[in-house]
C-alpha positions as CSV (number, residue, x, y, z in Angstrom):
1,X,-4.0,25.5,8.2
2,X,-4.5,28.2,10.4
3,X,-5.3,29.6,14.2
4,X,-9.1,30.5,13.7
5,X,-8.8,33.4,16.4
6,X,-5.4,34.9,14.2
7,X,-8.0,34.8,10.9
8,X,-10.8,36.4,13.0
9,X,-8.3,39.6,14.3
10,X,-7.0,39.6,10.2
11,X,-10.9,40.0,9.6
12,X,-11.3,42.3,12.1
13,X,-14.5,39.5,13.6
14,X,-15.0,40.2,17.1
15,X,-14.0,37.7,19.3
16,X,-13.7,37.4,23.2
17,X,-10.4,35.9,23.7
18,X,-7.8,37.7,21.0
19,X,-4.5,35.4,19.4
20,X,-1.3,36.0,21.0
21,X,2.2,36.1,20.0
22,X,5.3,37.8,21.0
23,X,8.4,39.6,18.7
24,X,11.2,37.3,19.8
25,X,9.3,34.4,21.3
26,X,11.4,32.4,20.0
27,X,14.8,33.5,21.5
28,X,17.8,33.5,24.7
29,X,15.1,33.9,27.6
30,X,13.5,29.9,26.7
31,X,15.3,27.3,27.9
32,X,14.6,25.4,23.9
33,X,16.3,28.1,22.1
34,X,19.2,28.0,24.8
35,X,19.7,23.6,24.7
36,X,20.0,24.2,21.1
37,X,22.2,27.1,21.0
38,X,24.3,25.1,23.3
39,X,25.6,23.2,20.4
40,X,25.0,25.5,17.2
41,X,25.7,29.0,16.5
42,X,23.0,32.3,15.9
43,X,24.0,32.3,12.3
44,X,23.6,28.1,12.3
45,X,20.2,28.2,13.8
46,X,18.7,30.9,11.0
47,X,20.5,29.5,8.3
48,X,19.9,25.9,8.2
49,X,16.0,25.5,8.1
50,X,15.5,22.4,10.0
51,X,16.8,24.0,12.8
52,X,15.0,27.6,12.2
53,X,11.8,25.6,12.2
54,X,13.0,23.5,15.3
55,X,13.7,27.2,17.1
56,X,10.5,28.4,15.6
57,X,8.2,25.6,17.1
58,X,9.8,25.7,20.8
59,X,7.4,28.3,22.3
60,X,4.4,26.9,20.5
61,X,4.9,23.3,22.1
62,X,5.6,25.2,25.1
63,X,3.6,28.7,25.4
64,X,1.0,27.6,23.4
65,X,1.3,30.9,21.3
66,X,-1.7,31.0,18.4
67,X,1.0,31.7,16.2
68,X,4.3,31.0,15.1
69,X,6.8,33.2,13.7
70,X,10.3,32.7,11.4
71,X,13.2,32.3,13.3
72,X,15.7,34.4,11.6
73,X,17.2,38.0,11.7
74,X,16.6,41.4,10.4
75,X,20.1,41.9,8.9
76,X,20.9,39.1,6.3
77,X,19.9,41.5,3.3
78,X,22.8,43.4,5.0
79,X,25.3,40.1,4.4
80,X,23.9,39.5,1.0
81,X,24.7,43.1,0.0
82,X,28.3,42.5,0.9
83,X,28.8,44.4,4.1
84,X,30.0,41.5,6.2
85,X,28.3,40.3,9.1
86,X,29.0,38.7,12.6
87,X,27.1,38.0,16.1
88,X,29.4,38.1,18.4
89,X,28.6,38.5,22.2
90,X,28.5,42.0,22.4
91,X,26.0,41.6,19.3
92,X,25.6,41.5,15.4
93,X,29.1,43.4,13.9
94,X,29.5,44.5,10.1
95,X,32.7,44.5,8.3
96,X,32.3,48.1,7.4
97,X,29.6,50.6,7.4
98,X,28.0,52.1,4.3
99,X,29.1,55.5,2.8
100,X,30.1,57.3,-0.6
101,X,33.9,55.5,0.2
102,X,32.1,52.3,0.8
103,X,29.3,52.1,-1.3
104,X,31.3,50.9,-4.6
105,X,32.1,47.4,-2.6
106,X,28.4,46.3,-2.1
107,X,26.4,44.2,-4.5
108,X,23.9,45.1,-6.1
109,X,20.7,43.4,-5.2
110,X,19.6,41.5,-8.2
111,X,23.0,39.6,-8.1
112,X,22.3,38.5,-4.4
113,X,18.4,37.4,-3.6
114,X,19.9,34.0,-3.6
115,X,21.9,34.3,-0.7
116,X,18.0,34.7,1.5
117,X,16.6,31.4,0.1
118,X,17.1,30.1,3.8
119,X,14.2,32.5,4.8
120,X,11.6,30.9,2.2
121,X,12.8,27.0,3.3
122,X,13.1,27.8,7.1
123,X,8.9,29.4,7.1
124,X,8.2,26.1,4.6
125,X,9.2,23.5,7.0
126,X,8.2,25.7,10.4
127,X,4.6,25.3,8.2
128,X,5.0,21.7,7.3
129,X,5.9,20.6,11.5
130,X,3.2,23.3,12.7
131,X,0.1,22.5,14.5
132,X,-2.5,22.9,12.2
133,X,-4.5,25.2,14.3
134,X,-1.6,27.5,14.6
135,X,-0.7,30.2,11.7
136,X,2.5,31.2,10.7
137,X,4.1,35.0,10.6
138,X,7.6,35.6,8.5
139,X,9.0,39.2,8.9
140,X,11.8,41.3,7.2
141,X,13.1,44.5,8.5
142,X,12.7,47.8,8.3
143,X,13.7,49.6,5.3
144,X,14.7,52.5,7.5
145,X,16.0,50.4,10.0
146,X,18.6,48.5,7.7
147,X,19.8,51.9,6.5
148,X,20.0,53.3,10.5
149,X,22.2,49.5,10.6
150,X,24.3,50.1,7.6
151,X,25.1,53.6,8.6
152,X,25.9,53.4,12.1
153,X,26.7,49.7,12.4
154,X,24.2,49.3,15.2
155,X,21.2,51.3,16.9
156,X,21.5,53.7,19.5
157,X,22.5,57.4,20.1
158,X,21.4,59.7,18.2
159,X,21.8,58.7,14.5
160,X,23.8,61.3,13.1
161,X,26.2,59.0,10.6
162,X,22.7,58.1,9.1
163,X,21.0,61.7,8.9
164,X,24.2,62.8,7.7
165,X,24.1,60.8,5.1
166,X,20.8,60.5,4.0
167,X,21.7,61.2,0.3
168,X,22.8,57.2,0.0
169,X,19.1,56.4,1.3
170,X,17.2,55.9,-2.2
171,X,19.9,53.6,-4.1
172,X,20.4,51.3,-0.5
173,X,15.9,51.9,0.1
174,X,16.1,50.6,-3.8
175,X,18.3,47.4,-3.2
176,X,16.7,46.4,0.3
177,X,12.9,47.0,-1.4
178,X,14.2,44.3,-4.3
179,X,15.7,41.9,-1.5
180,X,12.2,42.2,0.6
181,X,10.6,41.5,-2.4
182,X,11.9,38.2,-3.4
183,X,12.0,37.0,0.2
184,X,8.7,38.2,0.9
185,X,7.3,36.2,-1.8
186,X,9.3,33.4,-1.2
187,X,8.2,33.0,2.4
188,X,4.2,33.4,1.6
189,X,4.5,30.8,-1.3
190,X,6.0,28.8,1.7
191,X,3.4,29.1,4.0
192,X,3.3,32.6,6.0
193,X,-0.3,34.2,5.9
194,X,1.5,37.6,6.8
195,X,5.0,38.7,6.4
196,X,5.7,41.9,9.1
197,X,8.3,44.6,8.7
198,X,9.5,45.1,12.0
199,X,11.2,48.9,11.9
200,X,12.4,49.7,15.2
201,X,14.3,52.7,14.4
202,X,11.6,54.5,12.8
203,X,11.0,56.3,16.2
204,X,14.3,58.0,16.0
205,X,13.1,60.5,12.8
206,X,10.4,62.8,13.0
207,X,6.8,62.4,11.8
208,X,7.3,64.5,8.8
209,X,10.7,63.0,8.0
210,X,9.4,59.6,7.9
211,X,6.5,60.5,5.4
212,X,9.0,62.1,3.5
213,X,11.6,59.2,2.6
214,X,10.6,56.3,4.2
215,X,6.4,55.9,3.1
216,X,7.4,56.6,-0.4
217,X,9.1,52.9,-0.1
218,X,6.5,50.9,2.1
219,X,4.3,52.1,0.1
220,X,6.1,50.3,-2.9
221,X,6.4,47.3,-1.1
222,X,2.5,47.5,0.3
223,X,1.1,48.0,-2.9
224,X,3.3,44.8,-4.4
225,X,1.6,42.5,-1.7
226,X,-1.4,44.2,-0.4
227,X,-3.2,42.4,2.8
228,X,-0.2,40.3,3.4
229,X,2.2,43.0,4.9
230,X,2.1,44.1,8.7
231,X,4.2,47.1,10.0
232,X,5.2,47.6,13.5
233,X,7.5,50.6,14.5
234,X,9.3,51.4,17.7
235,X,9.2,54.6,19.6
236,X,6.5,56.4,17.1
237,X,3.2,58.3,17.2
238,X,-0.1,58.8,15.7
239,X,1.2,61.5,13.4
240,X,3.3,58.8,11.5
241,X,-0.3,57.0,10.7
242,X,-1.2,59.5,8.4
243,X,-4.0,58.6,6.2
244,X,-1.4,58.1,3.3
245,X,-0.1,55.2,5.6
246,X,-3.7,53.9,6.7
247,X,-5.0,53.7,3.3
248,X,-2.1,51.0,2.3
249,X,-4.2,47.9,2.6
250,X,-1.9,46.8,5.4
251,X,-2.5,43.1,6.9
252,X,-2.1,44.7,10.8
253,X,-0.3,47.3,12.6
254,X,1.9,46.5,16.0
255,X,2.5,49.2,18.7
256,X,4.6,49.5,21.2
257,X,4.2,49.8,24.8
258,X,4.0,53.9,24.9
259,X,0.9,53.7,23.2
260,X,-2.8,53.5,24.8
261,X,-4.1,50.4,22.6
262,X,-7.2,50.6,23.9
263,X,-7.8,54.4,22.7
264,X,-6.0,53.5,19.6
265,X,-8.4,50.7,18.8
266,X,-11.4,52.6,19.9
267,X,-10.6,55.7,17.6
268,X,-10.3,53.0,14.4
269,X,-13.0,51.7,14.6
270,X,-15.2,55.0,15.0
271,X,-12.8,57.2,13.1
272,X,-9.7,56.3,11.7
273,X,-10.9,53.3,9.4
274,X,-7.4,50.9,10.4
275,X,-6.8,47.7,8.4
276,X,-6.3,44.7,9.4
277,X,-5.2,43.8,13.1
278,X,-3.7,45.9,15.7
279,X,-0.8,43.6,17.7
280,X,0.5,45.0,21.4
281,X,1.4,46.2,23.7
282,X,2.3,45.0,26.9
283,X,5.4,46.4,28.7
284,X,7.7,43.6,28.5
285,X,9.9,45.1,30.9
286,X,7.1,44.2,33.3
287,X,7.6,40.5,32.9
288,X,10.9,40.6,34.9
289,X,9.0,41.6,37.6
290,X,8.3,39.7,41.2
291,X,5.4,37.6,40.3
292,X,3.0,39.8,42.6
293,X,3.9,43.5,40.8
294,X,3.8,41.0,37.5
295,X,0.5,39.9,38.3
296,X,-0.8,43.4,39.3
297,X,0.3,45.2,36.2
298,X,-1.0,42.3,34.0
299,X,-4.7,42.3,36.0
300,X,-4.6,46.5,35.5
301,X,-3.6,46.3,31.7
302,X,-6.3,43.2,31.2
303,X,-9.1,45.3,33.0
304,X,-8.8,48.1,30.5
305,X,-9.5,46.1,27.5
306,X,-12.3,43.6,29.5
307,X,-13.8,47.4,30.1
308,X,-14.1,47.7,25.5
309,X,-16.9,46.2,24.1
310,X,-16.0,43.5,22.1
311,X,-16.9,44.8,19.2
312,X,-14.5,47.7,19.4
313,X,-11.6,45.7,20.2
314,X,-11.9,43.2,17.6
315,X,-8.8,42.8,15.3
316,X,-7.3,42.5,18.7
317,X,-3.6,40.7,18.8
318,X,-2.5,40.3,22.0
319,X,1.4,40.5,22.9
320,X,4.2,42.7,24.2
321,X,5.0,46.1,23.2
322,X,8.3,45.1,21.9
323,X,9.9,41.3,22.1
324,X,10.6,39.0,24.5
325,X,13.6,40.6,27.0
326,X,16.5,38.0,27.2
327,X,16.5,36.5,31.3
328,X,12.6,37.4,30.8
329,X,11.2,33.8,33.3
330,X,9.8,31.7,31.5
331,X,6.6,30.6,34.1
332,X,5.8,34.5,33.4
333,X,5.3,34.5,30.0
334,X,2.9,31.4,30.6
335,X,1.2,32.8,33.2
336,X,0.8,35.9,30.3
337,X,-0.6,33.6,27.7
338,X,-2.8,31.8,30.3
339,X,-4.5,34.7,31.9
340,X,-5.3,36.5,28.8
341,X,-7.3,33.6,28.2
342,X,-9.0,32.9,31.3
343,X,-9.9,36.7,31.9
344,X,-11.1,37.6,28.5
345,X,-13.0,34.6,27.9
């Protein structure tokens, strides 16, 4: 049970038309997500897996996306720790954020995998009610990113609770690593075929920061599952993909928007030996366009990759450089998924 075109980019087979899929395709800008968070809550809608799978499903029934992806959030490992969480409107609140005053009222991580057996169900029965010509992606986040979280109780500015603080990174890198390790296998038993770690702070540390005290830990968690992990980071360069990162056996790779994908994917395959897929990158700012600068952008960024032989741009995901933007219209994000088709076909 799988989307044939998602196996091919996995396998890096060339293909004309590549798989798509979007971070947050499931989410406030779809009419679905919005009728059903009409009469449940966020936390109701990831926590009870009938209705994660019920969120997960919404843009394949309607998008047609290749694949599908858990409905769920990147900070529960935070709530399972003990820091207390809650979405309000002005977003996702902790009860307290992490320091050496704080640390002592957290759990440690072996007493609370438990509390994320809602991930594993919610990706079981999203696998169970999937087409089966669609595939299935879970996620967790970050390991840097959960500590940016914990540390500053959001994301944004300039991070200096968290680089201040950076001597609590390898016992809260140690708990998160055990939490994404239960979960992780818990949602690939259940169905996923790749579980991504979605960091979107690691942008905010420099290259040689982040291959100091964050790759020591994906590459823990890589080697644990290797082929089955993808990584996609926010705001980053090509110095963070250092050959130490490359060589992880890595599933695929998602870029952002600030990145050439093209280049990129032309320079792995003659140079740079990248695993797995490479997922991007379409502004997705440019979807809440007028539908004539929309269409414009979309033929210029389509023309590009129709210009790269097929062979070089196989492993090819195609999707935003970021997720959905809530308001985002909805007859754009079709007309997205439609045209990559017809153009690249």
């Amino acid at each position: 049970m799988s989307s044939l075109r998602f196996q091919n980019a996995l396998k890096q087979i060339p293909q004309k038309v590549p798989p798509i899929w979007m971070m947050r395709q499931a989410g406030r800008y779809h009419s679905h997500y919005q009728a059903l968070r009409a009469n449940h809550s966020f936390e109701e809608l990831c926590k009870n897996p009938e209705l994660a799978a019920e969120v997960a499903l919404g843009p394949i029934q309607d998008f047609d996306f290749d694949v599908a992806i858990l409905f769920s959030d990147i900070l529960f490992p935070l709530e399972a720790l003990g820091f207390g969480l809650k979405y309000t409107e002005q977003g996702p609140k902790l009860g307290f954020q992490l320091s050496e005053a704080t640390k002592p009222q957290l759990k440690p991580a072996s007493e609370v995998c438990e509390f994320l057996r809602f991930q594993g169900e919610a990706v079981g029965l999203t696998r169970a009610k999937l087409p089966k010509d669609k595939s299935l992606v879970g996620f967790v986040g970050g390991l840097w990113t959960l500590f940016v979280y914990a540390c500053e109780g959001g994301h944004s500015g300039s991070l200096v609770q968290t680089k201040s603080r950076l001597q609590l990174l390898p016992w809260f890198m140690e708990q998160i690593e055990q939490l994404h390790r239960w979960t992780i296998e818990r949602q690939l038993a259940a169905g996923a075929e790749v579980v991504m770690i979605f960091d979107t702070a690691a942008g905010e540390i420099s290259p040689r920061l982040f291959q100091q005290i964050v790759l020591p830990w994906l590459t823990k968690l890589a080697k644990q599952f290797p082929g089955k992990l993808g990584y996609y980071s926010k705001g980053t360069q090509s110095s963070f993909l250092s050959p130490e990162f490359l060589a992880l056996r890595w599933a695929g790779l998602g870029f952002d928007h600030r990145w050439d994908l093209p280049i990129w994917m032309k320079q792995s395959k003659q140079q740079l030996s990248a695993p797995g897929f490479t997922q991007g990158n379409f502004d997705q700012a440019l979807l809440h366009a007028d539908f004539s600068s929309f269409k414009k952008h979309l033929d210029d960024y389509l023309t590009t990759w129709k210009e790269i032989p097929v062979e070089l741009r196989a492993g090819w995901v195609s999707g935003l450089g970021h997720g959905v933007l809530p308001k985002t219209p909805e007859a754009h994000v079709r007309f997205f998924v439609d045209t990559v088709r017809k153009e690249l076909e």
